[in-house]
Structures are given as structure tokens and as C-alpha cells.
C-alpha positions as CSV (number, residue, x, y, z in Angstrom):
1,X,170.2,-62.0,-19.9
2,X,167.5,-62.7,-17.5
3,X,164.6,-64.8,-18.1
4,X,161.1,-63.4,-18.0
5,X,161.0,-64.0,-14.2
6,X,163.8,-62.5,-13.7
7,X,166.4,-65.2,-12.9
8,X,169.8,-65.5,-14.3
9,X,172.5,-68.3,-14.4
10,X,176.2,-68.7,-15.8
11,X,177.4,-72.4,-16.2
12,X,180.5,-74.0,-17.1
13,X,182.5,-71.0,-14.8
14,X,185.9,-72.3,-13.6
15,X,187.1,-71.7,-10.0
16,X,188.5,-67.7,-9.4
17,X,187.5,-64.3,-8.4
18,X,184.8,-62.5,-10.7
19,X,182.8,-59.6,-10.8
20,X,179.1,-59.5,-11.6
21,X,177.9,-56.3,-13.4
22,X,173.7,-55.6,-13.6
23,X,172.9,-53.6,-16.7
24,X,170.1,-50.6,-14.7
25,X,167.1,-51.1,-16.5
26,X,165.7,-48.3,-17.7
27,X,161.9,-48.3,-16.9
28,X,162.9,-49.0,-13.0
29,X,164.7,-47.4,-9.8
30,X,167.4,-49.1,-7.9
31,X,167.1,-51.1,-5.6
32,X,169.0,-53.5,-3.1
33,X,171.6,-55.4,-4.1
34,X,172.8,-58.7,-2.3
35,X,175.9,-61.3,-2.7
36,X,175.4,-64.8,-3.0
37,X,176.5,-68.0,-1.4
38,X,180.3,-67.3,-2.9
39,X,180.9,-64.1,-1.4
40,X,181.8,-60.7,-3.0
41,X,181.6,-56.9,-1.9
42,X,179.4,-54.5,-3.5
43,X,181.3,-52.3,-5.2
44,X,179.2,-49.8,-6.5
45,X,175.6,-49.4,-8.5
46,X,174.6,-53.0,-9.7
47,X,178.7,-54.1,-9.4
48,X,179.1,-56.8,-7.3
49,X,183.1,-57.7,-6.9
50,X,185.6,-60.1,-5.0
51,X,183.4,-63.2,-6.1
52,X,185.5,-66.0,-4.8
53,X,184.3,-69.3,-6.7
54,X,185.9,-72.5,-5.7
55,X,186.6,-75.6,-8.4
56,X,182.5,-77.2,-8.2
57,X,180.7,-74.6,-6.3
58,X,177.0,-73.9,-7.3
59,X,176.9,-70.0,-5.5
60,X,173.7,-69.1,-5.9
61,X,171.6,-65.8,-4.3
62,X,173.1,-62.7,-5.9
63,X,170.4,-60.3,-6.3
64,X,169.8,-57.1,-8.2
65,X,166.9,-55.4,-6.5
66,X,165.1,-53.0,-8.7
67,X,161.9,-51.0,-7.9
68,X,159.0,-50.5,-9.9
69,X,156.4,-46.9,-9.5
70,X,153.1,-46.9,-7.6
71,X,149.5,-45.0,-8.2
72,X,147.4,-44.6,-5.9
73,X,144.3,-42.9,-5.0
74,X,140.6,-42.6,-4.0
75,X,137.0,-42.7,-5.9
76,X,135.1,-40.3,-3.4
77,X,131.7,-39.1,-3.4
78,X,131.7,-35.5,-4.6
79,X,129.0,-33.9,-2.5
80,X,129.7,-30.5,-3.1
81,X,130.4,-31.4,-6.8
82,X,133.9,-29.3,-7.3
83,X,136.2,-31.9,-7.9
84,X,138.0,-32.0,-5.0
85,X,138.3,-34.8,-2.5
86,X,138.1,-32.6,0.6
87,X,137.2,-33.6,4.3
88,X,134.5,-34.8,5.2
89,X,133.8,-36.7,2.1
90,X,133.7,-40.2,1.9
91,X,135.0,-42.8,-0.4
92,X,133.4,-45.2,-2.6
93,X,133.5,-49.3,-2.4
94,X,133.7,-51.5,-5.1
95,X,134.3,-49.5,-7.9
96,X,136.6,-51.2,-10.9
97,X,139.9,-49.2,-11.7
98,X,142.0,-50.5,-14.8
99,X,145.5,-49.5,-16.0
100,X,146.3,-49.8,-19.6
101,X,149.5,-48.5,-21.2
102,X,150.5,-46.6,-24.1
103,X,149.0,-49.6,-26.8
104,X,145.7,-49.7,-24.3
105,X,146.3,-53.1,-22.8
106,X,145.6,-53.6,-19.5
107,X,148.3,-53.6,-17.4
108,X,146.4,-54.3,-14.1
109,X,142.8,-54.3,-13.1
110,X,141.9,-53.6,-9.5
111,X,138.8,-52.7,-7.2
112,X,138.5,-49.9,-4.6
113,X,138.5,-51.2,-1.0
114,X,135.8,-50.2,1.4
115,X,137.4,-46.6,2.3
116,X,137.3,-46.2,-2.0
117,X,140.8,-46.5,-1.8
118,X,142.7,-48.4,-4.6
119,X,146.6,-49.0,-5.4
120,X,148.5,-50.3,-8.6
121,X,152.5,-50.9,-7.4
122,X,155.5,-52.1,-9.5
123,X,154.6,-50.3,-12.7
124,X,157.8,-49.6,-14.9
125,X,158.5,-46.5,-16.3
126,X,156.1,-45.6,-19.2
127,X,152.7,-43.8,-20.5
128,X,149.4,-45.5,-19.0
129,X,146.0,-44.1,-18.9
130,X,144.1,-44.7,-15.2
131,X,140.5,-45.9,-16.2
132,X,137.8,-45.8,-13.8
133,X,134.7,-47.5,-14.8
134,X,131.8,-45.8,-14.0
135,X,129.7,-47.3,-10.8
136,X,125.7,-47.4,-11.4
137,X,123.8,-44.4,-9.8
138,X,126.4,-41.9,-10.3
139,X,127.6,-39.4,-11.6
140,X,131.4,-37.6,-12.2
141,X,132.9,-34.2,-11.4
142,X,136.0,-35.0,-12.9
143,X,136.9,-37.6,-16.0
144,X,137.0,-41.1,-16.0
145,X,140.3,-41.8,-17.7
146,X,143.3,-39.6,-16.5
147,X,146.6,-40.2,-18.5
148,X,150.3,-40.0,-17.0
149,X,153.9,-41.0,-17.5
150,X,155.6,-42.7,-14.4
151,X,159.1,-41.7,-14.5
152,X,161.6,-44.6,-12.6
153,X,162.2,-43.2,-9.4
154,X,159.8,-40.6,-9.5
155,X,157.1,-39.4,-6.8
156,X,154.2,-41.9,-7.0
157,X,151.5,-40.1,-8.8
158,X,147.9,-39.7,-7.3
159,X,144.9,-40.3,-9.4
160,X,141.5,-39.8,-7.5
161,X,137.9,-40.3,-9.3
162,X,135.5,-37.9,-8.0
163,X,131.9,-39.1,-8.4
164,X,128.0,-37.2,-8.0
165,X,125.0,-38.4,-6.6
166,X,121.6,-36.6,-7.2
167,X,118.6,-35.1,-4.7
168,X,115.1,-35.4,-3.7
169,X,114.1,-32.1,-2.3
170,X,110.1,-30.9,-1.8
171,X,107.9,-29.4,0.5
172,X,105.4,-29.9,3.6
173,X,102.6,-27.2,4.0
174,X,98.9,-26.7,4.7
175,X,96.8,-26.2,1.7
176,X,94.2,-24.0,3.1
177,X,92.2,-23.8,-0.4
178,X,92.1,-27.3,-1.5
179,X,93.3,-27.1,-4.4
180,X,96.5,-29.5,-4.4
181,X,99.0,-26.7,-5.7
182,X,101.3,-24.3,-3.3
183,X,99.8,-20.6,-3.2
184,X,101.2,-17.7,-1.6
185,X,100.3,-17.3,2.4
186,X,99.7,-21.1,2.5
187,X,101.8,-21.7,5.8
188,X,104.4,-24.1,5.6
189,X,105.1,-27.5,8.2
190,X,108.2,-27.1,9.8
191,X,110.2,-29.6,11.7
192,X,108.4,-31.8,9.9
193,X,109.9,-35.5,9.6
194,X,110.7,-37.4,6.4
195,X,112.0,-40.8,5.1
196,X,113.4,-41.9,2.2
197,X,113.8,-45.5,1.8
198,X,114.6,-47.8,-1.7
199,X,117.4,-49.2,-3.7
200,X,120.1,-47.6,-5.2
201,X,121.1,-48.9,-8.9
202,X,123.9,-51.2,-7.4
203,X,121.5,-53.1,-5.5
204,X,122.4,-51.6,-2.1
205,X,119.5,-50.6,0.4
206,X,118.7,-47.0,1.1
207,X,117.4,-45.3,4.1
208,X,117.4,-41.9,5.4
209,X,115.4,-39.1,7.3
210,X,115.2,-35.9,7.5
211,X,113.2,-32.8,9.2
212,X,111.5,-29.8,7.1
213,X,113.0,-26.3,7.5
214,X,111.6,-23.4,8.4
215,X,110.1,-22.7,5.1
216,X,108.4,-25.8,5.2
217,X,111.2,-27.2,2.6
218,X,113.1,-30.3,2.6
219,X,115.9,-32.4,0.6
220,X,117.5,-35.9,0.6
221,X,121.1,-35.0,-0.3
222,X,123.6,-37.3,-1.8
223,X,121.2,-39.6,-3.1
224,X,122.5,-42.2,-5.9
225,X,120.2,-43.1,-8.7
226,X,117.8,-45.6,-8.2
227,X,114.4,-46.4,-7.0
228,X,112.3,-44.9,-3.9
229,X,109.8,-43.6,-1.9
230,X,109.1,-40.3,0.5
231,X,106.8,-41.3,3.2
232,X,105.8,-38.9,5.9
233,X,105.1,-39.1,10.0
234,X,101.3,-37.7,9.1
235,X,99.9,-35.8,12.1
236,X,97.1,-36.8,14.1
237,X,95.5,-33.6,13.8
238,X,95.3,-33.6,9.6
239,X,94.3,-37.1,8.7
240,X,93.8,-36.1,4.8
241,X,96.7,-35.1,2.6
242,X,97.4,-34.9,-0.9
243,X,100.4,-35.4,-2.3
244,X,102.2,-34.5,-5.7
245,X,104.7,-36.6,-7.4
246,X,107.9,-34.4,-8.5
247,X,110.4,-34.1,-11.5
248,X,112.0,-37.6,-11.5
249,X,107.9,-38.8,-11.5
250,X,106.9,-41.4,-9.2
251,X,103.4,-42.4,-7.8
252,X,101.3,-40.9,-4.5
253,X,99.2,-42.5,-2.3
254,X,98.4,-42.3,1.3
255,X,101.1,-40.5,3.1
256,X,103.8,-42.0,0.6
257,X,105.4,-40.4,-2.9
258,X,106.6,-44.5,-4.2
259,X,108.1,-45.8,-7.3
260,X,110.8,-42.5,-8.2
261,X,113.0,-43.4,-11.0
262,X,116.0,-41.8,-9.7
263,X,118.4,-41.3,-12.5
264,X,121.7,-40.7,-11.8
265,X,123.2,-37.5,-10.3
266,X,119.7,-35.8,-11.1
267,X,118.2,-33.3,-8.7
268,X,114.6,-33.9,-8.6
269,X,112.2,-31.3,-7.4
270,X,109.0,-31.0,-6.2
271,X,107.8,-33.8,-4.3
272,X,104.7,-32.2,-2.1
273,X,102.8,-32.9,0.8
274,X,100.0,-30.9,1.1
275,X,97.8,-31.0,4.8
276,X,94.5,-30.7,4.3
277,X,93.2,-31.6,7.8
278,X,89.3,-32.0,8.9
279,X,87.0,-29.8,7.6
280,X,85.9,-27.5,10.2
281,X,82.8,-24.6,9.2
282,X,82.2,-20.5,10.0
283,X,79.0,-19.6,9.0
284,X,76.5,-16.7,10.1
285,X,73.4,-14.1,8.6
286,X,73.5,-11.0,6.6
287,X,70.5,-8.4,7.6
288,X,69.7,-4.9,7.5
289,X,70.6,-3.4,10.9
290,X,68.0,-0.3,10.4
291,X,68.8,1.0,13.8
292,X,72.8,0.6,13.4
293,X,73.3,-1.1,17.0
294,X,75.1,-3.5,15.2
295,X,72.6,-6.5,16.9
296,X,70.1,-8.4,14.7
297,X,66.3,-7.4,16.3
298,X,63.4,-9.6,15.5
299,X,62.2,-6.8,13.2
300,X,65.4,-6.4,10.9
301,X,64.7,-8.1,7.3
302,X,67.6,-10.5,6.6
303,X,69.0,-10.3,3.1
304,X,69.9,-12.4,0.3
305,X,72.6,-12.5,-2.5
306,X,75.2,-11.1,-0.4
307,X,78.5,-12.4,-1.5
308,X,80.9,-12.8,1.7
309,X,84.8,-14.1,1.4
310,X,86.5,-16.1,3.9
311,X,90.4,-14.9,3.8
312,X,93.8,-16.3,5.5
313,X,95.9,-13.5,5.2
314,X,95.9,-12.1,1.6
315,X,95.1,-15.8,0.5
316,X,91.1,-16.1,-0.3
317,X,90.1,-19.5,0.8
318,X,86.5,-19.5,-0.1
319,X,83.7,-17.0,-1.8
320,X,79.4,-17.9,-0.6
321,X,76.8,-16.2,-1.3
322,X,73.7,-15.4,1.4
323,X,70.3,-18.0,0.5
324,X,67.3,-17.7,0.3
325,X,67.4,-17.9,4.5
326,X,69.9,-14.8,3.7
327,X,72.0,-17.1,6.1
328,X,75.5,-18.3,5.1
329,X,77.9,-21.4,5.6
330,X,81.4,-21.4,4.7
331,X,83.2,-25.1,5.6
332,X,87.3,-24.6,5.5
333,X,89.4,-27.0,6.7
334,X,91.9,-27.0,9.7
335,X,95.2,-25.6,9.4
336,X,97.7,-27.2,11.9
337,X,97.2,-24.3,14.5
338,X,94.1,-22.4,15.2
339,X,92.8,-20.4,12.2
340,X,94.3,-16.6,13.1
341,X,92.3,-13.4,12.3
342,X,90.4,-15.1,9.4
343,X,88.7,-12.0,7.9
344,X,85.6,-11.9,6.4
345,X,84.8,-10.0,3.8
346,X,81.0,-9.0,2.7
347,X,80.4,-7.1,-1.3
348,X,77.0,-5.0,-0.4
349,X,74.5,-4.1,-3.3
350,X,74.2,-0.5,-3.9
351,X,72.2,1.6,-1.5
352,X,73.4,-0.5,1.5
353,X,75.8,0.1,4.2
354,X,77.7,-1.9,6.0
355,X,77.0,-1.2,9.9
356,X,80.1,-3.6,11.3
357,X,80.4,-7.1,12.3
């Protein structure tokens, strides 16, 4: 019988020819035998034969090679989320992998390398469960604990982890009303540049950019839980902004969304930066044009009360009425390119016609 490191002996052996004989343990695949110092011929499966042993010879070196199973695999980041490592996706460092067998003691414990790679070898035959322990910040698309039985001689199973990160997605766009909130006909920002910068919840150090799309829209993909902030590259033109924290919360201030609480593999929405620009101003008179040649003459009475509406499109920026001067002053602010066709829009008492612009 072998000892528990595997080493054998027979004393007390006269001098003659012998034949040693290996028992093929179950739970492992053959491997390669050797003869020792004494000679002999390997006969067949684990039967070494012809051992010549002389009257005091110590032969030593006759081996029975036997091999053990392997798993490996990969814990990947899943950023399409189906569970599949497929190209393009890369692996994940550091991440603690433990094998326990069928009574759930560990058998080996191991950490994936910095291509997320990881490898258990010489494993008998048996039932183990592959544990993967869950890194901070993410998420899974497949479970943590995979059970299989490694047959002696088998094909070396494959075991991968596939983990989730979250998102940070918002927009960029000109709020033409002021009031802090998205409306329909607002125009968006696009190419618009972005950074996200913080720490993730292992401690590592975050950075990335990215541009708004046409819609004005943007989104930090692949983003592991943690802590961060959205700054923007403000323009020149639009010196005032306001901006509104999204889903995951966090706090504004100037040009910056700080202080998200990123949870993992959570999509967070909503993070907004909203262009005011400077305020820039239309204003003009309302009068009665009694001789309809659409020019005010020093005779024409102007007139008061007038509501007129300042429009973007379908949006209505801004409603005045005409004072006591019957003149009127509408302030709006700047939208990144000139204001286009803004159409003003005046509501007449009864009895009055409107003789054109």
C-alpha cells in the first residue's frame, strides 16, 4: 500500500527476478510507467516484469504514473447579459473560485488571473460543485455554483462565471422654457462630450468618456457598481445649466452630476443636463394700424392688454401681455444656434383685426 504521498517500499526481498503489479486507482487515468534502478520491462498496464534483484541491492525509482482531471474556465464580463462568453468580451481579475466535493469541503481555492482565467488540475474522479464568489459591483447572468462529476480520463470540463455590470445613461439638450424638465421640441446637444470618473466597489479607479447621439442621448455602458460623477465640457456660448440627478440619485452642481451610488448591475436613468444659455430679449408695440399699411404712423393709438406668445416650434416659450406703454418685452434665452422662425403669436380683443406683422 502506498503512503499518503504516494511512496511505496518492500524490505526484507531476497535476491531474484520479480514482478511488480499497480492496483489502477479508480478515481484516476493512467499514466506513465517507469522501471527502477534494478531493471525490468513493462509488461503491460501498471505490470512491470523481469525485475532482476541482486543479494543487497536497494533498487529504487519504479514509478506508477497516474493522472488526475482538470477544470478550467473564465469569469468574463457579460456585456450583452446572455450568458455566453463570446468575443469581444473581456475577462475578469481577481475574482475567488473554490472547489468543494460531494461533503462540501474545499478541495482547492484559487483566484482568476488578469485575463479572468482560472484552472483547478489533478482532481480525482468524483462529484464537486465549482463556487464562484461573487466580486463587488457586479452582477451574474449565470449561477454562482455549477456542479459536475469528473470522470478519470474524461474531457476536462469547462466552467465559466459570466458576470453584469450596470449603466448611466441621460441626456444633453437646450431648455428653451426654463423650466428644468425635458418638453417636446426642446432641441437636443449632439456630439456632445461626457465623463464619468469614480470608484468602482473594489476599490479600482474609473474613467470614461463618451459623446451624445443624435437625439441628444447618452450612456456609460458596462459600468460596475460604485461611486461617481458625470461632468460635462460646458460650452462657451451657454454658461448657465441646470442639471438633474437620475435614478441611482446623486448630487448636481456646476456642470457636474457627483456622489451616484451605483448599485450593482443597475441601469440608472435620467441624468440631465439642461442648457440654458444667456438670456437674450424680442420685444416690440401693439397698435391700431387704422390705414392697414402695416406701418405704425404718429397718429395710430397704441393698445394695451394684448396678450402675445413667443413659440419655438409647437413648444410655447413665453406668454406677455402689452402695458400700459401698449409696448411689449419678451426675454428668452439662447439656444445653441440662432433662434429659427420664432413665431409670434398675438390674441386680439373682439372688434379688432389683425393687419400683419
Amino acid at each position: 500500500m502506498a503512503s499518503a504521498t504516494g511512496d511505496f517500499s518492500f524490505t526484507d526481498v531476497l535476491s531474484g527476478t520479480y514482478t511488480l503489479t499497480e492496483s489502477q486507482p479508480p478515481t484516476y487515468a493512467q499514466g506513465t510507467n517507469a522501471a527502477g534502478t534494478a531493471g525490468g520491462t513493462l509488461a503491460s498496464t501498471d505490470v512491470i516484469s523481469n525485475i532482476s534483484l541482486l543479494p543487497g541491492n536497494a533498487a529504487t525509482g519504479y514509478l506508477y504514473g497516474e493522472r488526475g482531471q482538470s477544470i478550467t474556465g473564465h469569469v468574463w464580463l457579460d456585456s450583452n447579459r446572455n450568458g455566453t462568453l463570446d468575443a469581444g468580451e473581456g475577462g475578469i481579475s481577481a475574482v475567488t473560485v473554490t472547489l468543494r466535493d460531494s461533503s462540501n469541503s474545499v478541495v482547492a481555492t484559487t483566484v482568476t488571473s488578469a485575463d479572468g482565467s482560472y484552472d483547478f488540475s489533478n482532481i480525482p474522479a468524483g462529484h464537486y460543485n465549482v463556487v464562484e464568489t461573487q466580486p463587488a459591483g457586479y452582477g451574474s447572468s449565470n449561477p454562482d455554483t455549477v456542479a459536475l462529476d469528473l470522470t478519470a480520463g474524461g474531457a476536462p470540463p469547462v466552467v465559466n462565471f459570466g458576470d453584469t455590470a450596470g449603466s448611466l445613461s441621460g441626456s444633453v439638450y437646450t431648455d428653451a422654457n426654463g423650466n428644468n424638465q425635458r418638453d417636446p421640441g426642446e432641441r437636443e446637444w449632439r456630439a456632445y462630450r461626457l465623463q464619468l470618473s469614480g470608484t468602482d466597489a473594489r476599490g479600482k479607479s474609473v474613467t470614461k468618456t463618451t459623446t451624445t447621439a443624435q437625439d441628444g442621448g447618452y450612456s456609460f455602458k458596462d459600468v460596475v457598481g460604485g461611486t461617481y460623477s458625470i461632468a460635462e465640457t460646458q460650452p462657451p456660448i451657454t454658461p448657465l445649466a441646470a442639471k438633474s440627478a437620475g435614478t441611482a440619485g446623486g448630487v448636481a452642481s456646476t456642470n457636474l452630476i457627483g456622489a451616484i451610488p451605483l448599485g450593482a448591475a443597475v441601469d440608472a436613468v435620467n441624468y440631465l443636463f439642461a442648457e440654458h444659455g444667456a438670456a437674450g430679449a424680442l420685444s416690440g408695440t401693439v397698435w391700431r394700424d387704422a390705414n392697414h399699411n402695416r406701418a405704425r404712423d404718429s397718429n395710430e393709438d397704441l393698445l394695451s392688454n394684448w396678450i402675445v406668445e413667443l413659440y419655438q416650434g409647437a413648444l410655447l416659450l413665453q406668454s406677455v401681455t402689452t402695458d400700459t406703454k401698449r409696448s411689449l418685452r419678451v426675454r428668452q434665452r439662447n439656444t445653441r444656434k440662432r433662434l429659427r422662425d420664432p413665431l409670434s403669436r398675438a390674441h386680439q380683443p373682439g372688434g379688432l383685426r389683425d393687419t400683419g406683422h
